[in-house]
C-alpha positions in Angstrom: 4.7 0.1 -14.7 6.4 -0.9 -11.4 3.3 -1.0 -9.6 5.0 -2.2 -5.8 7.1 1.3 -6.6 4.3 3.2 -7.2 2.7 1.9 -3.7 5.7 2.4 -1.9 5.5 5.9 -2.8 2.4 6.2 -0.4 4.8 5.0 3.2 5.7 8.4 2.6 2.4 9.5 4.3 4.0 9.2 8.0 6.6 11.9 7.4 3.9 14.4 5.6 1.5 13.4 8.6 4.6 14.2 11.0 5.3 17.3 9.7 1.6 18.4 9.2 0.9 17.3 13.0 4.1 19.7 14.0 2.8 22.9 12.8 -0.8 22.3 13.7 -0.4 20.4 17.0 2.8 20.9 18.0 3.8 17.4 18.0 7.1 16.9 18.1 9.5 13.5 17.2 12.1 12.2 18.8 15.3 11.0 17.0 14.1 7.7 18.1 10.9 7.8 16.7 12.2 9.3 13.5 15.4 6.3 13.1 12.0 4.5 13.6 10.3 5.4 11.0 12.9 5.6 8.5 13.7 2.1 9.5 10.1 0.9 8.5 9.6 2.9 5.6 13.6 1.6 4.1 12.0 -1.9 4.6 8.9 -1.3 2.9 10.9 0.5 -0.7 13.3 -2.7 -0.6 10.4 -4.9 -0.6 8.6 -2.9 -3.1 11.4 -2.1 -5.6 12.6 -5.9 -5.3 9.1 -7.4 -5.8 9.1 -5.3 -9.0 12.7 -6.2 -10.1 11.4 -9.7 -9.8 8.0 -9.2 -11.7 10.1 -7.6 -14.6 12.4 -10.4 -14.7 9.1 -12.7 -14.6 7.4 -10.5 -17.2 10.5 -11.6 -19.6 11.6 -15.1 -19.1 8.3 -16.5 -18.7 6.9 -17.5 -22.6 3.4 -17.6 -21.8 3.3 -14.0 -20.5 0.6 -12.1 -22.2 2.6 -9.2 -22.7 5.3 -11.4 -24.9 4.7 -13.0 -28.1 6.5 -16.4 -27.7 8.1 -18.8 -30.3 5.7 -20.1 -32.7 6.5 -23.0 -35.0 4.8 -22.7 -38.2 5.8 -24.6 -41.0 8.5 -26.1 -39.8 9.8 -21.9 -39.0 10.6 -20.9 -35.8 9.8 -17.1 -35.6 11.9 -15.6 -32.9 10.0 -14.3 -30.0 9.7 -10.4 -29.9 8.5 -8.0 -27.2 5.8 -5.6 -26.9 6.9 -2.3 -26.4 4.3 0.2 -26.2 5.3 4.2 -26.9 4.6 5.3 -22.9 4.6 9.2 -23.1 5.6 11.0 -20.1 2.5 11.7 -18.9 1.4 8.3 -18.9 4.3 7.3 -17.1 3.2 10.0 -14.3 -0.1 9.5 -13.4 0.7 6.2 -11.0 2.7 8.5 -9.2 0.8 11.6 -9.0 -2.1 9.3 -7.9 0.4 7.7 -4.9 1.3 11.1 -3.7 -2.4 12.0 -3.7 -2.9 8.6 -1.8 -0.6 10.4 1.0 -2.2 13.7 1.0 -5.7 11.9 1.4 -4.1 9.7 4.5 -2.9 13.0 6.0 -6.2 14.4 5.8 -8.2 11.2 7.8 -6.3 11.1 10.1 -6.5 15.3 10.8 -10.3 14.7 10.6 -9.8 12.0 13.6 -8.1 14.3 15.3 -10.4 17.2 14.8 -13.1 14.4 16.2 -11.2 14.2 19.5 -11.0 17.9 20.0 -14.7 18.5 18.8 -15.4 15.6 21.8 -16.9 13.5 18.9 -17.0 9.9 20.0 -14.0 8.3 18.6 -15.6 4.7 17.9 -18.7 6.8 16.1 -16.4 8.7 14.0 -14.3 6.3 12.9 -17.5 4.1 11.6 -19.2 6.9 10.3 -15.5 7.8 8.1 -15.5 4.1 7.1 -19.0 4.5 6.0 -18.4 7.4 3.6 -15.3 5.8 2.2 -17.4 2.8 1.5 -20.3 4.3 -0.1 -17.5 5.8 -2.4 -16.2 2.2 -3.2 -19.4 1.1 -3.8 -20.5 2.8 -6.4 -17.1 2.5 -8.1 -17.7 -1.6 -7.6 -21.2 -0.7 -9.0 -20.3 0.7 -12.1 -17.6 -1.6 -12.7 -19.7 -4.8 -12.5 -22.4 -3.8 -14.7 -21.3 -1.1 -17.0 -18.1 -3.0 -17.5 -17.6 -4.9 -20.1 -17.1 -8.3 -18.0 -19.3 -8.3 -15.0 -17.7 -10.0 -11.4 -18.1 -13.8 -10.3 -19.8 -15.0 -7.2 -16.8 -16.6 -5.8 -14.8 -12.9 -6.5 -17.6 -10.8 -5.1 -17.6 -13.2 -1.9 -13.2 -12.7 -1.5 -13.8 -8.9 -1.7 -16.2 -8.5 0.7 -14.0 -10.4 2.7 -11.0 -8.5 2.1 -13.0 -5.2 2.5 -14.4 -6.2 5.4 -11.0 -7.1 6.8 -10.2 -3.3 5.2 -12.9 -2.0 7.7 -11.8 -3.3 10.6 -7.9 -1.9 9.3 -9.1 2.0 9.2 -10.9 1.6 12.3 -7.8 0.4 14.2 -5.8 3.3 12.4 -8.0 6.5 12.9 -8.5 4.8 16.8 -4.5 4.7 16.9 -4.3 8.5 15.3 -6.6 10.0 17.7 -5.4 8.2 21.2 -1.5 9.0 20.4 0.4 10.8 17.6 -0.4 10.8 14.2 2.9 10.6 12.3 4.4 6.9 14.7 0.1 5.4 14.1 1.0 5.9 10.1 4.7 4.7 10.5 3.9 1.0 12.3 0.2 0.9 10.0 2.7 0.8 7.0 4.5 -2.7 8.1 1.6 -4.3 6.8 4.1 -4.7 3.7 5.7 -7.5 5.4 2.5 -9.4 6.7 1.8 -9.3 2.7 4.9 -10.4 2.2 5.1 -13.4 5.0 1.8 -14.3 3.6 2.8 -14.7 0.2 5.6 -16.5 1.3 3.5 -18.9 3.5 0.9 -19.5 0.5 3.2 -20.2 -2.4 5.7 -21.9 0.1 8.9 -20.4 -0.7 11.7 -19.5 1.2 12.5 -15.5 1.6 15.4 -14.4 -0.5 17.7 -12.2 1.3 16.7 -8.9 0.5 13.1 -9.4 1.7 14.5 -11.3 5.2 16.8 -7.5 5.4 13.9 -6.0 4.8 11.3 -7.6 7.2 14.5 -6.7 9.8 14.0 -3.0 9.0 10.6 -3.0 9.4 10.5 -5.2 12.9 13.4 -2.7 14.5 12.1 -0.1 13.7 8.3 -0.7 15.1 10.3 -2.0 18.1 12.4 1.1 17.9 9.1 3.6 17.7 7.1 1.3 20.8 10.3 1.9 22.9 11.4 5.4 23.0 10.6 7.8 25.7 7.7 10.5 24.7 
């Protein structure tokens, strides 16, 4: 349920990382670089809550939705179209979110390993492609296991977009855990997490559509505030 939400959860990561960086590095924050930050991460919960408002709204006007069972005419009949509504228990209902706030725990802890590779005068470029490497191995045999023990095995043309993507992924940490170890931890998370509104620019630019307003207020957060973060005095 709600799954942009859910990921929005994780652009909480930069003020964990902030305040985990404080107490062991003594990094501190400006209130610039904190109206920063709060800037960016605003932006990214608008686009996030709106994108799921919208793929609700989607989910229940649209008739050949597979989660709806639409109007079918049958002897002349029209039977009414009803909804499928699944008993969620609590639990259930949990577990996205327990997983995103794992997600920022896990993000804290890369980028305290790439700063424990500075202080330990472990070659930044080898570290970060030796942490890629380990996360990878992880991935694959999660991709392994999901392509032949599941029950529908991957197409070529998929299998070629993902390395692609994970490729792209790659070069993403690389840039991050070079950006965590060079300057402070907490502003490298804060500007990595506007990659919410390249997703959503792209979108826009593939399915040519015009934003709506809450996503152009949105992109506005997240562009003052980077600005915001790159400008204020250390």
């Amino acid at each position: 349920m709600f799954p942009a939400v859910v990921q929005s959860f994780t652009t909480f990561s930069s003020f964990l990382t902030a305040i985990f960086f404080y107490f062991m590095y003594g990094e501190r924050l400006t209130l610039s670089h904190l109206s920063g930050m709060v800037l960016i991460i605003s932006g990214v919960i608008i686009v996030a809550v709106a994108k799921s408002i919208t793929h609700m709204t989607a989910q229940t006007s649209n008739p050949e939705d597979d989660l709806y069972l639409t109007a079918v005419e049958e002897h002349d009949e029209i039977i009414a179209p009803t909804t499928l509504a699944p008993s969620f228990s609590l639990w259930y209902m949990m577990v996205p979110y327990l997983i995103a706030f794992i997600a920022c725990f896990f993000l804290t802890f890369s980028s305290y390993l790439a700063r424990l590779s500075k202080a330990a005068s472990y070659p930044s470029i080898q570290f970060c492609m030796d942490f890629s490497f380990a996360t990878g191995i992880l991935y694959l045999f999660s991709f392994i296991y999901s392509h032949f023990i599941g029950p529908d095995p991957y197409p070529t043309a998929c299998i070629i977009v993902m390395c692609l993507a994970g490729f792209t992924c790659l070069l993403g940490f690389i840039f991050l855990n070079l950006a965590v170890i060079s300057g402070k931890g907490a502003l490298a998370v804060a500007v990595s997490q506007t990659q919410s509104f390249f997703w959503l620019l792209l979108d826009m630019v593939i399915h040519l559509r015009f934003p709506h307003l809450y996503e152009l207020f949105a992109m506005a957060l997240g562009i003052v505030g980077a600005a915001v973060i790159t400008f204020a005095k250390k």
